[in-house]
C-alpha positions, 0 to 999 in steps of 0.5 A, a space after each residue: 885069700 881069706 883074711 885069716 891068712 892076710 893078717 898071718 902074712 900082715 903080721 909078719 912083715 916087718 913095720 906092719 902093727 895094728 895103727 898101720 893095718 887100720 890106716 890100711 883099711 881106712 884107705 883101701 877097704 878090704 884086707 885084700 886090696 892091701 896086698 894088691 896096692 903097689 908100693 907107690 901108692 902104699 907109700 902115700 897113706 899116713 903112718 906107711 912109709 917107703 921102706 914099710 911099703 916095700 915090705 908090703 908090695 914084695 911080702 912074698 919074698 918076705 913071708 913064706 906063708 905055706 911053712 906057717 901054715 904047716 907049723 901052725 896045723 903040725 903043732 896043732 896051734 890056734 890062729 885068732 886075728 883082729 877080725 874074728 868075733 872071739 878075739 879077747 875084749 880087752 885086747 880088741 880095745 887097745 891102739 897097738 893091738 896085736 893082729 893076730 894071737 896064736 894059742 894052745 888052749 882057749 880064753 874067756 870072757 871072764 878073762 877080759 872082765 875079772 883078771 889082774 896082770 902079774 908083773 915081777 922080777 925072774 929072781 924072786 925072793 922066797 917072800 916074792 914067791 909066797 906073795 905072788 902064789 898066795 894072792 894069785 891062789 886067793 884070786 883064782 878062788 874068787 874067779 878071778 883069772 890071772 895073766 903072766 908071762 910065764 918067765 921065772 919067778 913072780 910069773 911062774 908064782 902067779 900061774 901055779 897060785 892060780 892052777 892050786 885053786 883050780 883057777 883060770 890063768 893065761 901065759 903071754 910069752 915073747 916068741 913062737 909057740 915051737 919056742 916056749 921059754 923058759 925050758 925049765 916052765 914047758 910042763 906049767 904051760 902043759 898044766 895051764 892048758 890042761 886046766 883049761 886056760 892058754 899059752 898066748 903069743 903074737 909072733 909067728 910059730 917058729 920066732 926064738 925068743 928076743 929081749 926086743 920081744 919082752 916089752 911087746 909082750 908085756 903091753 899084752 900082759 898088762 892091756 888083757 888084765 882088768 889092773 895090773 900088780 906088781 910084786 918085786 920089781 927093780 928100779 931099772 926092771 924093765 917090767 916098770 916100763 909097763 907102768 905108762 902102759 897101764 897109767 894110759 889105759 887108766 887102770 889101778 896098779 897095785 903094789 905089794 910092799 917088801 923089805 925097805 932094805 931089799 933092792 928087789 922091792 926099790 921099784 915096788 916102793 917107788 911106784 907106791 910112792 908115786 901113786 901105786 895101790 898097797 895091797 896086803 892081800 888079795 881082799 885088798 885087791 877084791 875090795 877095791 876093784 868091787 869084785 866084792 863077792 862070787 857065786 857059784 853053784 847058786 851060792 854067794 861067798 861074802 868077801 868076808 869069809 876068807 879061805 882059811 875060814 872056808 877051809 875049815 869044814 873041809 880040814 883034812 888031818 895032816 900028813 905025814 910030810 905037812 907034820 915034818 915040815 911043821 916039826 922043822 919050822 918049830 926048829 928054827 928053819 922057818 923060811 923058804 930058803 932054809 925049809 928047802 935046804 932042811 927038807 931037801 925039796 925045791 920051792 916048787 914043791 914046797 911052796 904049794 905045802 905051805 900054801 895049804 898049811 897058811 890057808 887052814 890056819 895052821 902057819 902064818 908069815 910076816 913081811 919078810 917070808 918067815 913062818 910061824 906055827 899058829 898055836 
């Protein structure tokens, strides 16, 4: 049996994380002597107990191995395991790491060296939302891979910011790869994919999503990105749990401030307070990871020009809906929420417009996602 198919087995019997299969390998050597060892004596090594060993000495009527199989070649899905040389750098060196990852669509190097985690609340506000897209865009640029979870809100912000750039970014989700949710996100994982970044998973093709699973996840989530920044979070959030996380791996958590009088920017606030990074934007970011400057095509961007001066050159005229909703903001209907209402588009499709008009200087926003025409 080759030890890709191990570790599928491995992983899906329950108890068995990464900690218990390097205890395993301590002790018995090969991937293969783990699944021929009796209870009895698994039961003796550290950190495998009865209950695991069992599992273990008894995974085939556990683990139905041929059906994985066939999901995983039907679906036409990617198996990388803890062994194989390509498996991501910044995973590979975490105490929980996943065993294996299924994926549609492939990640770089690039992504474990110059990539941000993007943590936030499914029910973003429209300031959230700007926030999220217009620094994960900025970043994209700067060649600066992004890593979400793909879930409403700040996730699905983060990814499109990244796709308006042309930029890298990868979804880690918390089930199966036949099971990727939200629904309402299935054509952003297509266009992730398409543009040459991947859907991530640690759990076995057919796996319906769990809220148990959402803390696994994120601890992919937060180990794959160089920092981690978090837009809009809750006192309560679970995505605060992922703070320790990253505090353990000695990584900055950075913070984009809201509204004092917003409960969505409570925890964002706290973990200021505590230590957490202000950031303003993202050269805030680029600063003070030293990610100072980027090449390509032989050519070196300085940090101090930023996108709306690179943009400039290449300033189209504007069209026809850019003009209304230019009309529209001189009319008083001047955030997300009231542009969407007026103009009868969603965010999704307005947020991408404004976006664009930002970066070419013709609007800016304040603190509180209110748009101003830049005369």
């Amino acid at each position: 049996m080759t030890p890709t198919k191990i570790c599928l087995i491995l992983n899906m019997i329950p108890g068995v994380r990464y900690p218990q299969l390097t205890q395993l390998l301590n002790t018995l050597g090969t991937p293969e002597a783990i699944l021929e060892t009796p209870a009895e004596e698994l039961c003796k090594i550290r950190t495998i107990g009865p209950q695991i060993a069992e599992n273990i000495a008894s995974w085939k009527s556990i683990v139905d191995l041929d059906k994985e199989l066939e999901s995983i070649y039907s679906a036409g899905a990617n198996v990388t395991t803890i062994f194989d040389d390509d498996y991501p750098v910044a995973l590979r060196n975490t105490p929980d790491a996943p065993i294996v990852l299924y994926s549609y669509g492939k990640w770089l190097p690039i992504d474990s060296e110059r990539s941000i985690s993007f943590i936030g609340t499914r029910m973003a506000s429209s300031y959230g939302r700007i926030c999220a897209r217009t620094i994960a865009r900025n970043l994209a640029e700067h060649h600066i891979s992004i890593i979400s979870g793909l879930a409403l809100g700040i996730d699905t912000m983060g990814h499109e910011g990244a796709l308006d750039a042309g930029g890298r970014t990868i979804a880690v989700i918390g089930s199966g790869l036949n099971h990727i949710f939200p629904k309402e996100n299935l054509d952003l994982a297509h266009r992730i994919v398409d543009m040459g970044g991947a859907i991530v998973t640690e759990y076995p093709m057919n796996q319906p999503l769990k809220s148990k699973n959402l803390p696994r996840r994120n601890r992919i989530i937060s180990n794959w990105g160089s920092a981690t920044l978090f837009i809009e979070t809750s006192i309560k959030s679970g995505a605060l749990a992922t703070v320790s996380l990253a505090k353990k791996q000695d990584k900055k958590i950075f913070c984009v401030p809201g509204s004092i009088t917003g409960p969505a920017s409570k925890g964002t606030h706290t973990l200021i307070r505590n230590g957490g990074i202000l950031i303003r934007d993202a050269q805030d970011i680029i600063h003070d990871m030293n990610w100072s400057q980027y090449s390509t095509d032989d050519t070196t961007i300085p940090l101090s020009i930023t996108s709306a001066q690179m943009a400039d050159d290449a300033k189209s005229p504007l069209s026809e809906k850019e003009q209304t909703i230019l009309s529209t903001i001189r009319r008083g209907y001047n955030n997300m929420d009231t542009l969407c209402n007026s103009l009868n588009l969603s965010t999704n499709d307005l947020a991408p417009i404004l976006n664009k008009l930002q970066s070419e200087g013709s609007i800016v926003s304040d603190c509180e996602g209110f748009f101003f025409i830049d005369d």
